[in-house]
Each structure stands twice: as C-alpha cells, then as structure tokens.
PAROSE-587586 format. One record per residue (C-alpha): residue in one letter; y negated, x negated, z. Coordinates in steps of 0.05 Angstrom, whole numbers, padded with zeros to 5 digits, always signed. Last residue first. Layout:
AYXZ
...
//
This chain:
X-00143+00404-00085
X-00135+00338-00135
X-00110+00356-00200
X-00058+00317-00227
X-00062+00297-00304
X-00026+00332-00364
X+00035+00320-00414
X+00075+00386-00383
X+00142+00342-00370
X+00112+00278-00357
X+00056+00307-00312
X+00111+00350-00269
X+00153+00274-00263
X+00089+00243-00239
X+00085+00305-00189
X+00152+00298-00164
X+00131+00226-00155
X+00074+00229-00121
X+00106+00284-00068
X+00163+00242-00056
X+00105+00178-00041
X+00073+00232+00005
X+00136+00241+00048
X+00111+00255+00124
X+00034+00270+00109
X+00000+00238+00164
X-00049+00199+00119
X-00107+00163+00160
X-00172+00187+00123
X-00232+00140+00106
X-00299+00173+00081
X-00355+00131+00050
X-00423+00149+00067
X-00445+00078+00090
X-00395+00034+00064
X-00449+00000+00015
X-00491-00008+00081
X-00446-00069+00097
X-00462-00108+00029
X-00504-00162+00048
X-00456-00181+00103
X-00397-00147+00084
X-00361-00129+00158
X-00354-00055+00129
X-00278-00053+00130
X-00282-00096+00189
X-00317-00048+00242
X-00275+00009+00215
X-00211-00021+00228
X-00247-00047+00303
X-00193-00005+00341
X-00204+00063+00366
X-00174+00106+00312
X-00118+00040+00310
X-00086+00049+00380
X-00088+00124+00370
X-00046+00125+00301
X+00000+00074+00331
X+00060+00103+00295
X+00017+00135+00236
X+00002+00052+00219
X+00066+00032+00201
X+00102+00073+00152
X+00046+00072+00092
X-00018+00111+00072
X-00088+00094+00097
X-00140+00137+00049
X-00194+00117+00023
X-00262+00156-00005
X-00295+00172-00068
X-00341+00118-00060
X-00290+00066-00079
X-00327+00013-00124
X-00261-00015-00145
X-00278-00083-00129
X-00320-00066-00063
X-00270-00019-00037
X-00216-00061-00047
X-00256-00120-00002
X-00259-00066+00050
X-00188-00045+00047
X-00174-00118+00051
X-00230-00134+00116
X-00196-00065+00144
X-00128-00077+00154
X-00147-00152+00172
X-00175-00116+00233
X-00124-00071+00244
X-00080-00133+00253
X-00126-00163+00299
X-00118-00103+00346
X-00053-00108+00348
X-00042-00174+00369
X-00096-00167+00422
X-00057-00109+00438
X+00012-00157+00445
X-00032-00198+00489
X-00054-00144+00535
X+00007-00108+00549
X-00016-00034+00551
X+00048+00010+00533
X+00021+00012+00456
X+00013-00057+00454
X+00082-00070+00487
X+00118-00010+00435
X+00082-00047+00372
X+00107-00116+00384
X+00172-00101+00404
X+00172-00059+00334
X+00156-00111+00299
X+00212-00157+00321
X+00231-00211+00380
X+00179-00200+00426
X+00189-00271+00473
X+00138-00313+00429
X+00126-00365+00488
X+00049-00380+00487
X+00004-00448+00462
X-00050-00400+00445
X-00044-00417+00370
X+00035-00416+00369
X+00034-00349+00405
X-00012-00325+00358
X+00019-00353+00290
X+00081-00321+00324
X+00050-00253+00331
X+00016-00250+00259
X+00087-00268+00239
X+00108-00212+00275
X+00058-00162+00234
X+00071-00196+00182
X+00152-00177+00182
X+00122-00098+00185
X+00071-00106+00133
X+00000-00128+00132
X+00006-00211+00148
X+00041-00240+00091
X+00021-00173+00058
X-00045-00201+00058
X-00026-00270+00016
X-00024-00336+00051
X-00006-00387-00002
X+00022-00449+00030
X+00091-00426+00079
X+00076-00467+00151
X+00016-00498+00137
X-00023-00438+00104
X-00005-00399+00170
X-00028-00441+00212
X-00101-00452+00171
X-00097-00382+00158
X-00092-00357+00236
X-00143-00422+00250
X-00191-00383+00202
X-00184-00317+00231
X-00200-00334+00298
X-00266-00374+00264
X-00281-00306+00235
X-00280-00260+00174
X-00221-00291+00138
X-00185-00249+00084
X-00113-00252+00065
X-00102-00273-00010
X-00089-00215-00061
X-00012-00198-00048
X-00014-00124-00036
X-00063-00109-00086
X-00008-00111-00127
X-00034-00052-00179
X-00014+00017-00203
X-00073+00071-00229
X-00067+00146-00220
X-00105+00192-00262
X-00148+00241-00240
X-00157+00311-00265
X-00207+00361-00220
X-00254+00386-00281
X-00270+00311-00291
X-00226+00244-00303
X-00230+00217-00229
X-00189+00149-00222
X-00144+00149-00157
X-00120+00069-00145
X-00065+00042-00114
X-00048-00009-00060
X+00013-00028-00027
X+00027-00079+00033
X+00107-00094+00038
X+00158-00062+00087
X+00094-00019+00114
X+00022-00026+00106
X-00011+00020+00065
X-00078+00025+00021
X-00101+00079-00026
X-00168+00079-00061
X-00211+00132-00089
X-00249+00127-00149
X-00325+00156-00165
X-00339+00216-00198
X-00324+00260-00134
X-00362+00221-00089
X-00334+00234-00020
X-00384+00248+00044
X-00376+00211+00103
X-00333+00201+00170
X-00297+00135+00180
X-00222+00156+00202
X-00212+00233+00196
X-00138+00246+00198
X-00111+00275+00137
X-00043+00313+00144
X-00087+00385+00154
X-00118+00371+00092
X-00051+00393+00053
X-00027+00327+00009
X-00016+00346-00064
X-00066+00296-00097
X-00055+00247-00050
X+00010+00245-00078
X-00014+00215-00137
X-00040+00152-00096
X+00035+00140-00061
X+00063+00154-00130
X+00024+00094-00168
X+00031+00059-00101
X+00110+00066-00107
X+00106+00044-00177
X+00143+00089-00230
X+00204+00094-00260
X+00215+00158-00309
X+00294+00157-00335
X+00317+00184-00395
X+00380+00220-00430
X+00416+00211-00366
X+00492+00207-00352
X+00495+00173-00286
X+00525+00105-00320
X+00487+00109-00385
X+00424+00127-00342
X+00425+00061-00299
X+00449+00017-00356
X+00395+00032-00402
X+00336+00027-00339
X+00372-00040-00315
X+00357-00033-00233
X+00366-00086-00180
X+00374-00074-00112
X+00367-00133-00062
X+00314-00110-00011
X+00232-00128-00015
X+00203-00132-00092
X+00246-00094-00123
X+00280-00117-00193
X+00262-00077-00252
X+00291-00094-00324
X+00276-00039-00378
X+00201-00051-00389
X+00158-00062-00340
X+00145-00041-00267
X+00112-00083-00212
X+00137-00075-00150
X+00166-00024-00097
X+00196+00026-00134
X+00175+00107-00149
X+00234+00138-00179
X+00226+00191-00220
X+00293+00235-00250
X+00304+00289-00303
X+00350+00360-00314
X+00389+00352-00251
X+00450+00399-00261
X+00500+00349-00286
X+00485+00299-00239
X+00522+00347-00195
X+00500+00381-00128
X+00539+00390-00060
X+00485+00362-00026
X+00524+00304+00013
X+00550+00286-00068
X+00482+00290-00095
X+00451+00232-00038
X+00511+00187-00051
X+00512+00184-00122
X+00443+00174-00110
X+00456+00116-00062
X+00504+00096-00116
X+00454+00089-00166
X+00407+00051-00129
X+00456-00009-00127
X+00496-00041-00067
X+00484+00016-00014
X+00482+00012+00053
X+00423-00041+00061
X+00377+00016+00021
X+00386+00055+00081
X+00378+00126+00062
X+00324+00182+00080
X+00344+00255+00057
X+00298+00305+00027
X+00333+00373+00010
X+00276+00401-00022
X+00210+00378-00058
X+00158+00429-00090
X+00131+00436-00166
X+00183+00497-00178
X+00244+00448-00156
X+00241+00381-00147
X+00302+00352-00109
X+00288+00301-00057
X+00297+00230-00038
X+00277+00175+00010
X+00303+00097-00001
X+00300+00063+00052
X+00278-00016+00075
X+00242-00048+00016
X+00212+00014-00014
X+00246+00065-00069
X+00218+00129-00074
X+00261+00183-00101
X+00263+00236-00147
X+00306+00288-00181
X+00291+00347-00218
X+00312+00405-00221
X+00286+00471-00279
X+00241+00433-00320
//
C-alpha cells in the first residue's frame, strides 16, 4: 500500500490523514456541520492538499456507531454513509469502515508512552484484556484482546449506552430526575459533552439553583477557575467516569490495564488526577481489591483514533494483528 486514506468520524469533526509508510500526515480537523455527506468533506480535505482520489490506493474510516453491512448512519451528527454508493461516487474499489472505539483501542497499540499519563498505578497483565473508555460527543468503549507474542485484536462495542450507575443517595435523585424527564438513563446521557450540561441542569434543578452556564464548556472553564458549584459538577462527573469504567472492568476482566481516551477529559486533565475517578472505579463493595494492581493511564495522544485506523487499514492490507509496543 503506497497512500492511504483515513479518517475518524465522531459526532462533532471529522479528523483526517494520509497514511504513508505506517505513519499519518497532513491531518486536518473538519466540522462535520459544514459538510452535507462524508464524501464531500473528503473531497474537501484532497482538494486543500493538492492530492487526487486517484492517488489514494485504500480508505478507513473509523464512525461513531455500530457498523454493519453497507448502510451506516452515525450515531451523533446527520451524515449518512451507503458503502456502494460512497466508493462508486469517489472511485474506490473498496472501502474499510470501522468503529471509532475499535480504532480508538487499536491505536493504543501505536501510542508513544510519553502520551500516557499515569492515573491508578499498578502492574499490567499481559494475558488479560485492556479496556478503553472516552467521553466526548458520545461515550465510547472498546476492548484490547491479547492473542500472544505481542498481537491483540481489537474488539467494538456500545458500552457507551449501558445504563448509568448509582453509587449513592446523590446519585440516585440524579437518576430519579433524570429518568423523569427522558426514561432510560444511559451513561452517555451523562458522559459526553451535552451530559455533562445535563448533569448541570439535573443539579441546578436538584438544589433548587438558576442554571446560568449555558454549554459544556461554561461548565468546564468555572470549575477549572475555582467556582465551587460548577466543581462539584465536575467532580461528580469524574465520578460516574469511574463507577462505568469500573463496572467494564469487572465484565471484561480488565487486568491488563485502562486507558481514558476521548476529547473531554485531557482539557481538565489536573481537575480529574485529583478527583475521586479512582475512588469510584474501585467503589465495588466485595469486589474493590479486584482493582488492586490494575493500571489506569489518561491518553494525551493528540489523534489516537487516526492512528487506529491507519493501523486497521495496515492489518487489512498485510492480513495480521497489531502489536502492542
């Protein structure tokens, strides 16, 4: 494979890259808003690069939501994407679409150590799996399965929308207001960027306060700058960050370690070392000494999701699994 192309697809851009000699190049973040279909956001992306469709030899797009068979529709913005229509109209003999979790977890595999931030110190199991978690338009969560001799295999899944934990009578009267105003509560409900100002307003509603921070990032910059309510906010958010990471632990029996991927949480990467994350992920009862041991790394890799899916597209064309440095 001489170029390839990929791109990874979430609700609010759409980043891509060229793959060239098993690295990315030329990556360029687009607002999925601007754009009425994927393929004119790539049409887009080639044309500010000078470069033809003509001279990419295959493409891998990692997309938020579940993917089967030739009809994909993402989970968080308006594109839809019919995999025969999409390469007849850019001239491709074959498209590889992936999940953006599937790609987030394979790009583990290729970030340096030096973008890991130590969370929970411990000691990773190599023959057990490793789980990936990330808050950002939506909630994702993938799974790293060890095969041996440093091969692992990436698993998809919408842990994302698993019902949102409660680990305390706070918790409880969240749900309860929560569950009143939409039914189901799921984690990304609250574990995304929107969630994290609906988290806000069930708050505020809750403490009988004025909601006046009108978006996520209001909500982040006044934690962050010290007001107390908008921490409290915050804090309870990291919180619920850990009691489904936790849970995901326990299910997949994740003693090789976790790592916290996504947009959000590198921008209050401070604010959430010191918050009770840790505290909550291991809040188990019975079960709290399983996360003895287990390490827990804050990714601060700037386009690991790219990196997942120029590796996907490496596996397709060699017919291997990633190894994991």
């Amino acid at each position: 494979m001489k170029l390839g192309l990929v791109g990874d697809i979430g609700g609010t851009n759409a980043r891509f890259a060229l793959w060239r000699e098993q690295r990315l190049e030329a990556v360029r973040v687009l607002a999925t808003a601007d754009f009425a279909t994927p393929q004119q956001a790539i049409r887009a992306y080639l044309e500010d690069l000078g470069q033809t469709l003509a001279e990419v030899d295959a493409v891998c797009l990692a997309c938020a939501g579940p993917v089967r068979g030739d009809e994909f529709r993402f989970t968080n913005n308006h594109w839809r994407l019919n995999r025969p229509d999409f390469c007849r109209e850019l001239g491709l003999s074959e498209l590889l679409l992936i999940n953006d979790f599937y790609a987030m977890a394979l790009g583990m595999t290729r970030v340096r150590p030096e973008e890991l931030t130590e969370v929970c110190p411990g000691s990773a199991d190599p023959e057990r799996p490793r789980l990936v978690i990330g808050p950002g338009t939506g909630l994702g969560v993938g799974t790293l399965l060890p095969l041996g001799d440093g091969l692992w295999r990436a698993l998809p899944g919408e842990g994302g929308h698993v019902d949102l934990p409660i680990g305390s009578l706070r918790e409880a009267e969240l749900w309860q207001h929560l569950h009143r105003q939409q039914g189901h509560v799921s984690a990304e409900n609250i574990l995304s960027g929107s969630g994290l100002l609906t988290l806000y307003r069930a708050s505020c509603a809750l403490d009988g306060r004025e909601a006046v921070l009108a978006s996520p990032a209001e909500v982040t910059e006044a934690a962050l700058a010290g007001e107390p309510y908008a921490r409290q906010v915050l804090e309870q958010f990291c919180c619920f960050l850990g009691r489904v990471a936790g849970n995901n632990v326990l299910t997949l029996g994740a003693r090789g370690g976790v790592y916290i991927a996504g947009g959000m949480v590198p921008r209050f990467a401070d604010f959430f070392l010191a918050s009770g994350f840790a505290r909550c992920l291991r809040d188990k009862g019975l079960m709290s000494r399983y996360f003895d041991d287990i390490p827990v790394w804050l990714v601060r890799a700037e386009y690991p999701g790219l990196l997942g899916a120029g590796e996907a597209l490496q596996q397709a064309m060699e017919g291997r699994q990633a190894g994991l440095a």
